[in-house]
C-alpha positions in Angstrom: 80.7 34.6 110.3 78.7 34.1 113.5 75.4 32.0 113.4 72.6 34.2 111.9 69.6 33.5 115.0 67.9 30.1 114.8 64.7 30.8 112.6 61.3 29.8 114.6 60.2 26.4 113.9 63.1 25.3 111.6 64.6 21.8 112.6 68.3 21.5 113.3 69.3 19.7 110.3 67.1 22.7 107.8 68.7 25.4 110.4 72.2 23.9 109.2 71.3 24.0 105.7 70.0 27.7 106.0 73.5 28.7 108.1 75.3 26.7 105.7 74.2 29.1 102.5 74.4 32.4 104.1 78.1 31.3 105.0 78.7 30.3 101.3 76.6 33.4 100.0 78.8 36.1 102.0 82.1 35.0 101.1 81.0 34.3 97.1 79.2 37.6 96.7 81.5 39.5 98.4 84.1 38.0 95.8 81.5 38.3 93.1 78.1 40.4 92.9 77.3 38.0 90.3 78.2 35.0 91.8 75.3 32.0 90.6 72.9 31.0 92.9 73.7 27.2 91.4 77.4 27.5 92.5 76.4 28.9 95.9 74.1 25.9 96.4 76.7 23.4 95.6 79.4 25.0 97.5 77.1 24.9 100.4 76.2 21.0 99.9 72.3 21.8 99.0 69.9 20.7 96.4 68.3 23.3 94.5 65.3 22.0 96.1 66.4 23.4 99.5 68.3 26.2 98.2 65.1 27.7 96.7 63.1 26.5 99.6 64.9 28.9 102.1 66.0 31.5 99.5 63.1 32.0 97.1 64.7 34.6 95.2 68.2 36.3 94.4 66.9 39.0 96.0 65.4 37.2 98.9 69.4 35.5 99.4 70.9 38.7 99.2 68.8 40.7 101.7 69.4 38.3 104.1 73.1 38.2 103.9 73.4 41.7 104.1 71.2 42.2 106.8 72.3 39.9 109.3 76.2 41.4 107.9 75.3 44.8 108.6 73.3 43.6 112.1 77.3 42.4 113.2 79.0 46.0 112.3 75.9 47.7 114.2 76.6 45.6 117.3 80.1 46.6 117.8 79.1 50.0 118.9 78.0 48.9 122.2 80.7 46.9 122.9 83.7 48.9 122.3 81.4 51.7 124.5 82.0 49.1 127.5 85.7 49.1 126.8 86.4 52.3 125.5 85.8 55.9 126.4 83.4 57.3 124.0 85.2 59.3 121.6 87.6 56.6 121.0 84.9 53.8 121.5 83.2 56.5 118.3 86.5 56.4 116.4 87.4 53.0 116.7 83.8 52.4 115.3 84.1 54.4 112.4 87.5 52.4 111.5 85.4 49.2 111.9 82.5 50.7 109.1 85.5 51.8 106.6 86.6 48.2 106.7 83.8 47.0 106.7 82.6 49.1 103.6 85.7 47.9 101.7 85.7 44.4 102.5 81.9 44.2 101.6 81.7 46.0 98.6 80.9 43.1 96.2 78.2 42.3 98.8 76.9 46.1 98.6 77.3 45.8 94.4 75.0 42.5 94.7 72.0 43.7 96.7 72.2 46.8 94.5 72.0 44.3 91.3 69.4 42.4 93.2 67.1 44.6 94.3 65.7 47.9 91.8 63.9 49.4 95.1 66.7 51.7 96.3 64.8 52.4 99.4 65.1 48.8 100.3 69.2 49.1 100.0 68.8 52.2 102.3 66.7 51.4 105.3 68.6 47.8 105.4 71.9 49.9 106.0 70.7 52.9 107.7 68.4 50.9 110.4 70.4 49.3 112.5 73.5 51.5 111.9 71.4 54.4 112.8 70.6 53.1 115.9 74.7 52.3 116.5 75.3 55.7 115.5 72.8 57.6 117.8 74.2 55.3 121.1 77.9 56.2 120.1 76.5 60.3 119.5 74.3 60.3 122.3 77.3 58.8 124.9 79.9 61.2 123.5 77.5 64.5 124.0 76.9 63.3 127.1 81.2 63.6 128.0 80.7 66.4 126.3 83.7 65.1 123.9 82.0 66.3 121.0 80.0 69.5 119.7 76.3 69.4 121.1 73.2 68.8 118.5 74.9 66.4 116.1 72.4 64.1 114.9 72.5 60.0 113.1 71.8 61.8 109.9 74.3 64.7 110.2 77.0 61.9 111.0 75.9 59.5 108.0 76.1 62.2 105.6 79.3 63.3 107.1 80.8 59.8 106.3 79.5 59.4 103.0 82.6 59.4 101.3 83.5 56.0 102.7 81.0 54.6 100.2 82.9 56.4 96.9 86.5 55.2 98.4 87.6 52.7 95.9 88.0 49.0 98.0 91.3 48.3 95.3 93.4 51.7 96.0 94.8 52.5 98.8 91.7 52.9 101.3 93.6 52.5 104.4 95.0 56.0 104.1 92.3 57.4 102.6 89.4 56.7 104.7 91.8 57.4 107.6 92.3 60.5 106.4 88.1 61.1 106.0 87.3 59.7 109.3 89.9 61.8 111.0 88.8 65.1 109.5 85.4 64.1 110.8 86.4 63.2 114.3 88.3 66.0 114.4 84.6 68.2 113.1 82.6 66.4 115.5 85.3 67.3 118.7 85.5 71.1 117.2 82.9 73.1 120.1 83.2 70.5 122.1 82.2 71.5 125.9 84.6 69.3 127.4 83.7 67.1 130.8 81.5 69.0 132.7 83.5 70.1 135.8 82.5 68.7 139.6 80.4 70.2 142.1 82.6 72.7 144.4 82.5 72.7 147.4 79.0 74.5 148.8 
């Protein structure tokens, strides 16, 4: 896990303690959407005092983990659009969010436990993944590699299956499967590169 961005006006030694927790929280409550807040404070070498002091809540511990983890798969999609041409830089992404929704899935089970305002599960997911979604879209109907008009919210509802794939079968095969037939949607009326200027 990469540093989360130094809080404002935390000193070094508190910003350690803060990196040290979210590092301890991901891997616990992605093992374990119940995992106790006492064994993830002892695990990361804090007091209760400043475990509580950073984290208020569960819910407050939880947010943040999943934020800043979500925040990382969003990212991707503008790098692999500088290394990639933009339906497989789209592709590749969509392997990265299947993994990512498999290897996460205690973490997803925990902010559901932790938080009863659904809304709050929803805009942390769909923000910043929107916005991934909409560059990788909005560079592929410009290469015209996929069907014109597709929107974030067409594309998220056409990947919602990832989230029912269960993380213990096989999901390899299965969400390749998914995300093929989807690519393979999203290329269907595609216009193709538009062609050069002739000659005049």
């Amino acid at each position: 896990m990469q540093h989360p961005k130094k809080q404002p006006g935390l000193r070094s030694d508190a910003q350690r303690n803060r990196e040290r927790i979210l590092e301890v929280a991901l891997a616990e409550l992605t093992c374990s959407a119940d995992a106790p807040l006492s064994a993830i404070a002892r695990k990361a070498g804090v007091g209760q005092g400043t475990f509580y002091r950073n984290f208020p809540s569960r819910e407050a511990l939880v947010l943040e983990v999943y934020r800043y983890e979500v925040q990382q798969v969003a990212e991707t999609a503008a790098q692999l659009l500088c290394a990639r041409t933009p339906d497989v830089a789209l592709r590749e992404w969509m392997d990265r969010l299947a993994q990512y929704a498999m290897a996460k899935a205690g973490l997803a089970d925990a902010l559901r436990e932790a938080t009863t305002a659904r809304g709050a599960f929803k805009s942390l997911s769909h923000g910043p993944l929107t916005k991934a979604v909409t560059l990788l879209l909005t560079a592929n109907t410009e290469a015209g590699t996929i069907r014109p008009g597709v929107t974030a919210d067409d594309f998220m509802l056409a990947i919602a299956g990832l989230w029912l794939v269960d993380p213990h079968s096989d999901w390899q095969s299965r969400t390749k499967r998914l995300l093929d037939l989807v690519m393979d949607g999203l290329r269907a009326g595609a216009p193709g590169p538009a062609a050069p200027p002739g000659p005049a």
